[in-house]
PDB file as gemmi writes it, atoms N, CA and C in Angstrom:
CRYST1    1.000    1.000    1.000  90.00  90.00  90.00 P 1                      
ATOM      1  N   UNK A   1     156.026  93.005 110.898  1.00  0.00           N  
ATOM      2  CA  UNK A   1     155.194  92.397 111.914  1.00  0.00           C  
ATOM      3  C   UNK A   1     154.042  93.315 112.307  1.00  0.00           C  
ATOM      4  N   UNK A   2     154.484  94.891 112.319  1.00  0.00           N  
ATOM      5  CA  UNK A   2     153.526  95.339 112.673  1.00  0.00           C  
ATOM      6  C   UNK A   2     152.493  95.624 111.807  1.00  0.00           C  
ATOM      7  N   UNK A   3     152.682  95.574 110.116  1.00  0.00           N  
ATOM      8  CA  UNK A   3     151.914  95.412 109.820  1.00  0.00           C  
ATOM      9  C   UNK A   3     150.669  94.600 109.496  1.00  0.00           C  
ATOM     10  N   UNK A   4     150.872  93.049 109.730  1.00  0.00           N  
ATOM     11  CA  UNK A   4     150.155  91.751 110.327  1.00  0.00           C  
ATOM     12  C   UNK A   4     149.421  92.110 111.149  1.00  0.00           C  
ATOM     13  N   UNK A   5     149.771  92.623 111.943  1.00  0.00           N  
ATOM     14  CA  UNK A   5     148.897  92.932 113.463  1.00  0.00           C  
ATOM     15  C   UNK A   5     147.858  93.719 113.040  1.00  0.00           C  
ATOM     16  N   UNK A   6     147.910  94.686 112.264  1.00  0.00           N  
ATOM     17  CA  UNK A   6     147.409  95.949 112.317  1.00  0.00           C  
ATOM     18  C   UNK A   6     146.345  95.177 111.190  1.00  0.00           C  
ATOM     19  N   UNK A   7     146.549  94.690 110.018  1.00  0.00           N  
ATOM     20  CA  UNK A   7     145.395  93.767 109.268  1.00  0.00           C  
ATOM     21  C   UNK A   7     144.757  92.936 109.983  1.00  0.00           C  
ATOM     22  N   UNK A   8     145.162  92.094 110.780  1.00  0.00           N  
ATOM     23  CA  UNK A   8     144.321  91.014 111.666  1.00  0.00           C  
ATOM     24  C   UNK A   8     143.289  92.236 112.602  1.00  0.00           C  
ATOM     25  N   UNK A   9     144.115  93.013 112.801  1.00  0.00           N  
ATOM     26  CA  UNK A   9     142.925  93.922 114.202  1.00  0.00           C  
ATOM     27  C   UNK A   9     141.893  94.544 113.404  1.00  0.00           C  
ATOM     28  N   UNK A  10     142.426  94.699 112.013  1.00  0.00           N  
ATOM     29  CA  UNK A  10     141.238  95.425 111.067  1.00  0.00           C  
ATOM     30  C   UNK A  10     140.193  94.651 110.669  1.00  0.00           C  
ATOM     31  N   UNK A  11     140.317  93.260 110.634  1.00  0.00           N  
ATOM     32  CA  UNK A  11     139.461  92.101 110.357  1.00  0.00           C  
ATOM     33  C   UNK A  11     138.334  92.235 110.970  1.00  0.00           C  
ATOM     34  N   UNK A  12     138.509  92.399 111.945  1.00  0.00           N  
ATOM     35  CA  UNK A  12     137.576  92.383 113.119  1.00  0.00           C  
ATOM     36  C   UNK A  12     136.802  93.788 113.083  1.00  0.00           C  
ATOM     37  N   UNK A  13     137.231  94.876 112.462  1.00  0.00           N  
ATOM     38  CA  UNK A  13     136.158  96.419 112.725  1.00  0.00           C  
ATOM     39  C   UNK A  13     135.314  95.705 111.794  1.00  0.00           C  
ATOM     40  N   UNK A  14     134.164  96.770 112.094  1.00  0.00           N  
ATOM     41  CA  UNK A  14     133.016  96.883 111.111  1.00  0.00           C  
ATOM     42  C   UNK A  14     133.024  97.312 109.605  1.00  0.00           C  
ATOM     43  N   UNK A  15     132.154  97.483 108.855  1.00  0.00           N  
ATOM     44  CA  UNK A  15     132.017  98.388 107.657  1.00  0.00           C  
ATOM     45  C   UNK A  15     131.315  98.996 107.664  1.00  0.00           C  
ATOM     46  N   UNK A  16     131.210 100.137 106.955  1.00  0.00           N  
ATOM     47  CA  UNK A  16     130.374 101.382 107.009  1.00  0.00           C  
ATOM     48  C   UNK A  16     130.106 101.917 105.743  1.00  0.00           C  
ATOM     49  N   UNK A  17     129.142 102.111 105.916  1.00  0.00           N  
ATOM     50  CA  UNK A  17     128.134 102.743 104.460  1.00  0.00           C  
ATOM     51  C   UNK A  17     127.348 103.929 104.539  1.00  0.00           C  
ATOM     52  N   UNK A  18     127.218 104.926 103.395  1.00  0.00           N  
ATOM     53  CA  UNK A  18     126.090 105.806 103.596  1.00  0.00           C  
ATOM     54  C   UNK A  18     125.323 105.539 102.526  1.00  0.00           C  
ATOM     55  N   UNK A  19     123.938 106.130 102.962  1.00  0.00           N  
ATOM     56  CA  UNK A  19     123.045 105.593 102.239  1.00  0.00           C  
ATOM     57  C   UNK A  19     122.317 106.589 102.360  1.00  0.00           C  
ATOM     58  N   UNK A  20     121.961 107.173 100.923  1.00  0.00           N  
ATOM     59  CA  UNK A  20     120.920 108.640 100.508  1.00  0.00           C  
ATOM     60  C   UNK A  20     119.387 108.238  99.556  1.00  0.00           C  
ATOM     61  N   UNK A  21     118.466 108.375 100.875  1.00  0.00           N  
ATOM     62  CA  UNK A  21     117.266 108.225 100.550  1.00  0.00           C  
ATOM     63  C   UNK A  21     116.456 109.833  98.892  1.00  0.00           C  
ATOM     64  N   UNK A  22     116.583 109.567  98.187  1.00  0.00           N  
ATOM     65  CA  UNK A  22     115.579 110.833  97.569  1.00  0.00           C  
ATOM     66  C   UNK A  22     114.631 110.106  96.843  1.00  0.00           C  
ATOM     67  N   UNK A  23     113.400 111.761  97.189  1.00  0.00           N  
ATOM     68  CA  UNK A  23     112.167 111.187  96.962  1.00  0.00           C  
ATOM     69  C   UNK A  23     111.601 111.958  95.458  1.00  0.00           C  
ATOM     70  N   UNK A  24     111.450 111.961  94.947  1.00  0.00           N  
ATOM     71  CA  UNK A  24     110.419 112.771  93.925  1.00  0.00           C  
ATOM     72  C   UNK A  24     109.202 113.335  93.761  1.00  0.00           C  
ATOM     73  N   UNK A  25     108.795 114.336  94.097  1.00  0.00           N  
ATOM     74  CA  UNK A  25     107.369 114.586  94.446  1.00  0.00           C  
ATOM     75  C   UNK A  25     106.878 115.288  93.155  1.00  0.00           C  
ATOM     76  N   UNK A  26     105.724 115.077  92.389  1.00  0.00           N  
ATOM     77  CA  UNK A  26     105.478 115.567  91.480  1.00  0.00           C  
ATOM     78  C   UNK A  26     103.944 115.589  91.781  1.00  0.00           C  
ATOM     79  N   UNK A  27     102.833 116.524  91.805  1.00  0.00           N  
ATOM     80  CA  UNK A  27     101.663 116.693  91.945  1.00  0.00           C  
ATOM     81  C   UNK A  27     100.827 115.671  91.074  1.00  0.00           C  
ATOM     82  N   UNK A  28     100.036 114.970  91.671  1.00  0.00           N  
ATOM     83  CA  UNK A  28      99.137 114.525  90.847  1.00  0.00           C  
ATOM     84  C   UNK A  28      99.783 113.261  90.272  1.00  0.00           C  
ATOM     85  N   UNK A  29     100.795 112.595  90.437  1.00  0.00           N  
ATOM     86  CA  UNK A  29     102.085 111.458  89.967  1.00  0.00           C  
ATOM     87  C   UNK A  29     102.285 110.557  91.388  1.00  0.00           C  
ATOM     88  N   UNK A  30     102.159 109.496  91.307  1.00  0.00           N  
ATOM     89  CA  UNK A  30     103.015 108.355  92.654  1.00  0.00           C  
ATOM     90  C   UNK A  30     104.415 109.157  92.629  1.00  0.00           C  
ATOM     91  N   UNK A  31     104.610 109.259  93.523  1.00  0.00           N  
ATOM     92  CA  UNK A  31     106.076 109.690  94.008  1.00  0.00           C  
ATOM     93  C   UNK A  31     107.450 109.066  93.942  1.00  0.00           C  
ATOM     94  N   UNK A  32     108.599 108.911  93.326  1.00  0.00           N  
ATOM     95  CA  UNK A  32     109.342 108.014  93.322  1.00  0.00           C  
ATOM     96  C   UNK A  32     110.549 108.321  93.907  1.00  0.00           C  
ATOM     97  N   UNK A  33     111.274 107.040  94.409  1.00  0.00           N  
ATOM     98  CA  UNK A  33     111.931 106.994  95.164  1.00  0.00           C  
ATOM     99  C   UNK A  33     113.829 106.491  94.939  1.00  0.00           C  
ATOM    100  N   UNK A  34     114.647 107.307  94.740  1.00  0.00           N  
ATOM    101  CA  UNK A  34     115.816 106.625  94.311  1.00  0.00           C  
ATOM    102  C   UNK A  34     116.858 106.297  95.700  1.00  0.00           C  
ATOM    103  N   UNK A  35     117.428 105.136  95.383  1.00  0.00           N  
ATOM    104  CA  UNK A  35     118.458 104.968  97.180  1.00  0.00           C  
ATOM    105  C   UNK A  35     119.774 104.865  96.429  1.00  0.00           C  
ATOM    106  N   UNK A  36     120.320 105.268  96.204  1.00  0.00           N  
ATOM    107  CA  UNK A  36     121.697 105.545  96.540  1.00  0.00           C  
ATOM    108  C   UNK A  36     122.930 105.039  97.820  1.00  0.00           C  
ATOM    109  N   UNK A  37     124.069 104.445  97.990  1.00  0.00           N  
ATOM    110  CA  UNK A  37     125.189 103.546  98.626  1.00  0.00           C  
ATOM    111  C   UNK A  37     126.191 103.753  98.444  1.00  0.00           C  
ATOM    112  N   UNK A  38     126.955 103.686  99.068  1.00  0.00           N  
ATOM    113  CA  UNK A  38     128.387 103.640  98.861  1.00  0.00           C  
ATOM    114  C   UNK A  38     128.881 103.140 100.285  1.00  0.00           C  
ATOM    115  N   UNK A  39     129.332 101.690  99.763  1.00  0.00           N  
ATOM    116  CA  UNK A  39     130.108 100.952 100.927  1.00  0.00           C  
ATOM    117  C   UNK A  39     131.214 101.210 101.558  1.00  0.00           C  
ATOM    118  N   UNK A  40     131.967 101.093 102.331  1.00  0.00           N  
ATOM    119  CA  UNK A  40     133.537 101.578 102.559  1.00  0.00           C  
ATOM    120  C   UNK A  40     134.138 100.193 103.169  1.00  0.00           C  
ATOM    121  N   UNK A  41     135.204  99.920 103.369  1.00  0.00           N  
ATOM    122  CA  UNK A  41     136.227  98.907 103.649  1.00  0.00           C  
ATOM    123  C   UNK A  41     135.854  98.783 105.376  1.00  0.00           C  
ATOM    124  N   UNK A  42     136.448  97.869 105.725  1.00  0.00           N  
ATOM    125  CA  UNK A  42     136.425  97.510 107.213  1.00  0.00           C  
ATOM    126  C   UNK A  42     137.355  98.325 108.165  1.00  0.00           C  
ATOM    127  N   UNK A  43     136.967  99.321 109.139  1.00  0.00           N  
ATOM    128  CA  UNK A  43     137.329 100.239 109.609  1.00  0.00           C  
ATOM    129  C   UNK A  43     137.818 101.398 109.083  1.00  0.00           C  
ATOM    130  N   UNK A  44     136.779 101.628 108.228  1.00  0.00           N  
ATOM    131  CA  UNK A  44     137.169 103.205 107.663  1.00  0.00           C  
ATOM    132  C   UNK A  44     135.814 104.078 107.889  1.00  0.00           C  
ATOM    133  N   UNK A  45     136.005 104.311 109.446  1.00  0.00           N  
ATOM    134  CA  UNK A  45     134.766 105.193 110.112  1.00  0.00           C  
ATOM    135  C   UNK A  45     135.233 106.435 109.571  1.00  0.00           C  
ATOM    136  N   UNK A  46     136.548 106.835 109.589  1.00  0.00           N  
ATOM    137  CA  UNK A  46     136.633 108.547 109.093  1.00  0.00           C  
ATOM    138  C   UNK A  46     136.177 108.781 107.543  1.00  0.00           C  
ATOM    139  N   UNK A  47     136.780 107.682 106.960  1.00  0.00           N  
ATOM    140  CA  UNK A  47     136.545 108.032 105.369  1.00  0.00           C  
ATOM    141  C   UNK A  47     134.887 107.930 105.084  1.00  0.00           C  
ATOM    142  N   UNK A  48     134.291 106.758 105.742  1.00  0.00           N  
ATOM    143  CA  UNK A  48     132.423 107.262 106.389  1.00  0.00           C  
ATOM    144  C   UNK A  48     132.538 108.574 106.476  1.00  0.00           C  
ATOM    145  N   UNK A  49     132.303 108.813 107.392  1.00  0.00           N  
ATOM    146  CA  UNK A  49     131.997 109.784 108.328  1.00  0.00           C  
ATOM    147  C   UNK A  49     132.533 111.438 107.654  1.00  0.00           C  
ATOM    148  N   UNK A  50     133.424 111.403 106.954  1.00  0.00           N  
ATOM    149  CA  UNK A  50     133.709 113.158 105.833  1.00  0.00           C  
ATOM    150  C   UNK A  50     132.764 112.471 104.991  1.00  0.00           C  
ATOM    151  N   UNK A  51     132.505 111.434 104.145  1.00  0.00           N  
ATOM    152  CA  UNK A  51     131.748 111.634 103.104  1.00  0.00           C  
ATOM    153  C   UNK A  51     130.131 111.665 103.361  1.00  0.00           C  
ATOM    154  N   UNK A  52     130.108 111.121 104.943  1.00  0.00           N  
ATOM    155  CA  UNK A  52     128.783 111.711 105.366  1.00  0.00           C  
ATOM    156  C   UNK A  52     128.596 113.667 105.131  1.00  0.00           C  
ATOM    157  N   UNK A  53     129.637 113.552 105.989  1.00  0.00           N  
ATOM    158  CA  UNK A  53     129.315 115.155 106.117  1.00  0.00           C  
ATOM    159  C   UNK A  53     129.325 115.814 105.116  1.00  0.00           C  
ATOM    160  N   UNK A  54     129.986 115.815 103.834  1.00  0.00           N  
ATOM    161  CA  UNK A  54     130.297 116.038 102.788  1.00  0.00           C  
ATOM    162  C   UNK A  54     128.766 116.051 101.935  1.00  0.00           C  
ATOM    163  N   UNK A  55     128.118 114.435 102.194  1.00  0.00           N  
ATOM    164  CA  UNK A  55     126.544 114.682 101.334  1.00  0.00           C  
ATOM    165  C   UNK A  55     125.550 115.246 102.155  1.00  0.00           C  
ATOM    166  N   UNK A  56     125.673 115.619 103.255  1.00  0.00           N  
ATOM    167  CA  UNK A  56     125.049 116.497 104.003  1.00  0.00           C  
ATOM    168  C   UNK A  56     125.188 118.341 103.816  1.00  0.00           C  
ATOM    169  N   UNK A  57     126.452 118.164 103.762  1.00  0.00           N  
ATOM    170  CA  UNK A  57     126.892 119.502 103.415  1.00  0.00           C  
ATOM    171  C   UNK A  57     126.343 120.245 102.078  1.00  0.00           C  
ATOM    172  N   UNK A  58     125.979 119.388 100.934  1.00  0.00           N  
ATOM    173  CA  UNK A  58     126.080 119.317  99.500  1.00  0.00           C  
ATOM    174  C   UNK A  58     124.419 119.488  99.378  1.00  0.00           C  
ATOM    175  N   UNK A  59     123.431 118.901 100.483  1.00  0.00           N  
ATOM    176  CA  UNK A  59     122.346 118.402 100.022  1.00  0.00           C  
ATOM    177  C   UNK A  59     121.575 120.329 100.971  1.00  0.00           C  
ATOM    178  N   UNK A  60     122.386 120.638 101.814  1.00  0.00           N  
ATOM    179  CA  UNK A  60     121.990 121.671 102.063  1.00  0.00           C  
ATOM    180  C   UNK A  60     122.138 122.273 101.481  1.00  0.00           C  
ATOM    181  N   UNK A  61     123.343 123.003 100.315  1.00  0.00           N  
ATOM    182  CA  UNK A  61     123.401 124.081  99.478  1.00  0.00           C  
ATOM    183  C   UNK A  61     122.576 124.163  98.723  1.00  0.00           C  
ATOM    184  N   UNK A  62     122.278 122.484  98.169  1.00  0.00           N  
ATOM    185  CA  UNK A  62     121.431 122.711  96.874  1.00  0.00           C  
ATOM    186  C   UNK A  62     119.993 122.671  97.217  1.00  0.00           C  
ATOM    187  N   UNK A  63     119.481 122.745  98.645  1.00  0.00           N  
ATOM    188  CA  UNK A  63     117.988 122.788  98.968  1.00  0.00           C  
ATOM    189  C   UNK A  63     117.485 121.261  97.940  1.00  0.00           C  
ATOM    190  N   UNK A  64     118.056 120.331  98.308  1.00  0.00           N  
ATOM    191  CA  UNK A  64     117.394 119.427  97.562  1.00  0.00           C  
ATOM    192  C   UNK A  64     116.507 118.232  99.106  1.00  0.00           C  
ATOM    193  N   UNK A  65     115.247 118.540  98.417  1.00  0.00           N  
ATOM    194  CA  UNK A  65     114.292 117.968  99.368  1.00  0.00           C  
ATOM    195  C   UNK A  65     113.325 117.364  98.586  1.00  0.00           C  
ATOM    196  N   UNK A  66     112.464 116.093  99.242  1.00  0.00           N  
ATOM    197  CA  UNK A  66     113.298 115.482 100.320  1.00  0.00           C  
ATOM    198  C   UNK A  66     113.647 114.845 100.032  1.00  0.00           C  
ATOM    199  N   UNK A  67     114.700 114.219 101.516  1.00  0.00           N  
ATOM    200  CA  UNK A  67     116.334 113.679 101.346  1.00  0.00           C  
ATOM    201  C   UNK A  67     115.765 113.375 102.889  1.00  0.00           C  
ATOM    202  N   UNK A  68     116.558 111.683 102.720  1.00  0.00           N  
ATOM    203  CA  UNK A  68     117.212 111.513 103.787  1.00  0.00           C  
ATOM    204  C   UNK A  68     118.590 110.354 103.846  1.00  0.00           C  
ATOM    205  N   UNK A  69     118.990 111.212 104.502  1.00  0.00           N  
ATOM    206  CA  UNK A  69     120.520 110.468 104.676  1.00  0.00           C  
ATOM    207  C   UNK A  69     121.058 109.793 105.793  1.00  0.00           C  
ATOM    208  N   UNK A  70     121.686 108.021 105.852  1.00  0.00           N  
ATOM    209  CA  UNK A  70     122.011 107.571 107.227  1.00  0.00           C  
ATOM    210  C   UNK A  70     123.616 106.868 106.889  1.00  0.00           C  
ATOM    211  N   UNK A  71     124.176 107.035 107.862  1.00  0.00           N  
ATOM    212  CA  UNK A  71     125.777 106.467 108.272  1.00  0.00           C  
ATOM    213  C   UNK A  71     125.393 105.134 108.638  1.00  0.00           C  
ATOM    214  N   UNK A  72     125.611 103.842 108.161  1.00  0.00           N  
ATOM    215  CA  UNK A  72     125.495 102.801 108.580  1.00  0.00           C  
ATOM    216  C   UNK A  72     126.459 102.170 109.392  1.00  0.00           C  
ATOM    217  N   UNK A  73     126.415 101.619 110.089  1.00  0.00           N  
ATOM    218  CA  UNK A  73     127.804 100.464 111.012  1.00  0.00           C  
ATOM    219  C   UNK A  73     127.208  99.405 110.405  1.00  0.00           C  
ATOM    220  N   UNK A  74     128.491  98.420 110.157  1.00  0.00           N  
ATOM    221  CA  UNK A  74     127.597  96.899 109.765  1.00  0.00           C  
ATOM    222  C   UNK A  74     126.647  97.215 108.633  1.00  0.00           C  
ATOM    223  N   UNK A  75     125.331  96.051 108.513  1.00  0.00           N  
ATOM    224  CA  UNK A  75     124.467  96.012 107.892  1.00  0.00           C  
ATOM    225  C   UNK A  75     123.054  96.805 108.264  1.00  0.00           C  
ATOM    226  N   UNK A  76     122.641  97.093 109.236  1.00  0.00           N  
ATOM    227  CA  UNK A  76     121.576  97.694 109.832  1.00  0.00           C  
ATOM    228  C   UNK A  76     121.837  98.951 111.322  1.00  0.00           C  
ATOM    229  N   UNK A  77     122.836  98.700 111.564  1.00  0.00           N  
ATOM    230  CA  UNK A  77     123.060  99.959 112.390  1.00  0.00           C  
ATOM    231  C   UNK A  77     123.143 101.333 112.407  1.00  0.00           C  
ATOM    232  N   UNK A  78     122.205 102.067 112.759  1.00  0.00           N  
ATOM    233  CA  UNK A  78     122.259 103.553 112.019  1.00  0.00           C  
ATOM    234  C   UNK A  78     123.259 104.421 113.065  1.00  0.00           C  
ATOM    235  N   UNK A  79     124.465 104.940 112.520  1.00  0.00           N  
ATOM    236  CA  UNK A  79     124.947 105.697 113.739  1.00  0.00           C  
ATOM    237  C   UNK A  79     124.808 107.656 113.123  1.00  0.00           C  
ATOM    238  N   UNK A  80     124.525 107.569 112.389  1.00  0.00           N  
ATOM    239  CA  UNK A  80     123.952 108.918 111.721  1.00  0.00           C  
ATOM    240  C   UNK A  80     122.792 108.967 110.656  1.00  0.00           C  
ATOM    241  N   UNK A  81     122.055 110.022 111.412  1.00  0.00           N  
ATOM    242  CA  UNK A  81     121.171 110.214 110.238  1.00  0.00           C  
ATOM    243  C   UNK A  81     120.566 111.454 110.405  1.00  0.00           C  
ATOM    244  N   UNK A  82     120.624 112.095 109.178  1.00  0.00           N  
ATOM    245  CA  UNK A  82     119.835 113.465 108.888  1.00  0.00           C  
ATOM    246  C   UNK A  82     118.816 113.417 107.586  1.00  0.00           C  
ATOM    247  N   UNK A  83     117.478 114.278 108.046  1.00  0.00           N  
ATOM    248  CA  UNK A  83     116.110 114.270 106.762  1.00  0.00           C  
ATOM    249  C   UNK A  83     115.951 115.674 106.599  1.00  0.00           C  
ATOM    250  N   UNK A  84     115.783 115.921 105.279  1.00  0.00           N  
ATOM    251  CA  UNK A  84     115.635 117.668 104.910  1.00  0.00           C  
ATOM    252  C   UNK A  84     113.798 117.098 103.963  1.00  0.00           C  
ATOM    253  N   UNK A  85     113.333 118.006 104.537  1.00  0.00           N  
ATOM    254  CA  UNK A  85     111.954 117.962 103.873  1.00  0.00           C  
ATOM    255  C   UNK A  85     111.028 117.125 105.089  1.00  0.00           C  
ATOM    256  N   UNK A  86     110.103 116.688 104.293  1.00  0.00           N  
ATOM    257  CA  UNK A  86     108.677 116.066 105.069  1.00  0.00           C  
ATOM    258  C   UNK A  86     108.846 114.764 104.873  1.00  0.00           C  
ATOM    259  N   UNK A  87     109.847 114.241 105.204  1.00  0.00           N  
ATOM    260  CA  UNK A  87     110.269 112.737 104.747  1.00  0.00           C  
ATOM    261  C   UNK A  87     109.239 112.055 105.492  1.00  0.00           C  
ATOM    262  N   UNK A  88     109.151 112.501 106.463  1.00  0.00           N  
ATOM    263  CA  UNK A  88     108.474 111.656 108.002  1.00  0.00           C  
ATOM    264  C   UNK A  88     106.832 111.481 107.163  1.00  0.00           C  
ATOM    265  N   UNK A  89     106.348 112.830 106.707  1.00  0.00           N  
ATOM    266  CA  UNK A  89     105.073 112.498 106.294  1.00  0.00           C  
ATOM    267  C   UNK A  89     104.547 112.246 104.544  1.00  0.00           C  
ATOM    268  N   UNK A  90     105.729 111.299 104.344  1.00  0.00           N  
ATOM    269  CA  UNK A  90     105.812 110.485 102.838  1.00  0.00           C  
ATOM    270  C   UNK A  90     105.795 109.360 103.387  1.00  0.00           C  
ATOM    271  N   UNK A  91     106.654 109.004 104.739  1.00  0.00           N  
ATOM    272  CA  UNK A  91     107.070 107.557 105.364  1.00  0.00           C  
ATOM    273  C   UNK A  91     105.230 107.241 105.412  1.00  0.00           C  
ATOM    274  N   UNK A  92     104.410 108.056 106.114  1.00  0.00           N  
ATOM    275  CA  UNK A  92     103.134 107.563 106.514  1.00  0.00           C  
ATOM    276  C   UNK A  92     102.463 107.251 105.382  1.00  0.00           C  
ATOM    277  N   UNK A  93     102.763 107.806 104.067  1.00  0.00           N  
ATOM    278  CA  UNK A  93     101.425 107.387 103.027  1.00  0.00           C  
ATOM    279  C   UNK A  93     102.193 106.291 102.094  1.00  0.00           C  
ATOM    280  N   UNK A  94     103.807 106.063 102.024  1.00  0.00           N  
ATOM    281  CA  UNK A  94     104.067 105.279 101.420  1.00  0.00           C  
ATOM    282  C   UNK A  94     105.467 104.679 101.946  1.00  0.00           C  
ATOM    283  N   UNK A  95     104.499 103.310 103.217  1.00  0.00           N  
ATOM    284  CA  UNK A  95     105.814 102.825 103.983  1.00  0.00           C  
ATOM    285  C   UNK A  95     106.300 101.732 103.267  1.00  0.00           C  
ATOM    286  N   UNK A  96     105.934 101.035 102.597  1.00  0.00           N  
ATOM    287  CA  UNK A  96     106.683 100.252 101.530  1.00  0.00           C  
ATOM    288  C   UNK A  96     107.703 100.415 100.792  1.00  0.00           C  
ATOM    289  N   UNK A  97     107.717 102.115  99.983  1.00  0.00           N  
ATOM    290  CA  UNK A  97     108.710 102.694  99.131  1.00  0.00           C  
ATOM    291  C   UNK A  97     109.768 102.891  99.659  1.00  0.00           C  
ATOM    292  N   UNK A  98     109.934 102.758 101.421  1.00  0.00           N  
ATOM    293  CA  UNK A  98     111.098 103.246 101.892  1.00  0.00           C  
ATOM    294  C   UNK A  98     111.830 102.045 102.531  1.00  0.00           C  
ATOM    295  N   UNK A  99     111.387 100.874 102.218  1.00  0.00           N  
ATOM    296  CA  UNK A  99     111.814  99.719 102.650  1.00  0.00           C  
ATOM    297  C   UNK A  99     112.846  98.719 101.755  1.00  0.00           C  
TER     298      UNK A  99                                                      
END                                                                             
């Protein structure tokens, strides 16, 4: 029984995704852009949330810029997000690529 309960109450959490923005900068080249996902099941904020920290952790050792990385709730909810590099001033010359 209690396990019934415990699936029906899970029905109802959210899902959660991270999602890793990288950019490619090459002089003198349009810049390109790869997005990267990985969905997770309905209420699995922890198993989110280490593998957030985990590509955060990973993207600092290797100085790989730029990067940006967000924890999704649902479909559009950002409940984490971290940018290594000048992401902010790529967003201004090419806001399309990040859409």
């Amino acid at each position: 029984m209690k396990k019934a309960w415990q699936n029906f109450l899970t029905s109802f959490k959210p899902t959660y995704s991270v999602v890793v923005n990288t950019c490619f900068v090459i002089p003198g080249m349009p810049f390109k852009k790869r997005a990267n996902r990985l969905d997770f099941e309905k209420g699995e904020f922890d198993e989110a949330k280490n593998f957030y920290d985990k590509v955060v952790t990973k993207t600092k050792e290797i100085k790989m810029a730029p990067a940006e990385i967000h924890l999704v709730k649902g479909k559009k909810k950002v409940v984490m997000a971290q940018n290594f590099g000048p992401v902010d001033e790529l967003k201004k010359f090419r806001v399309d690529a990040w859409h």
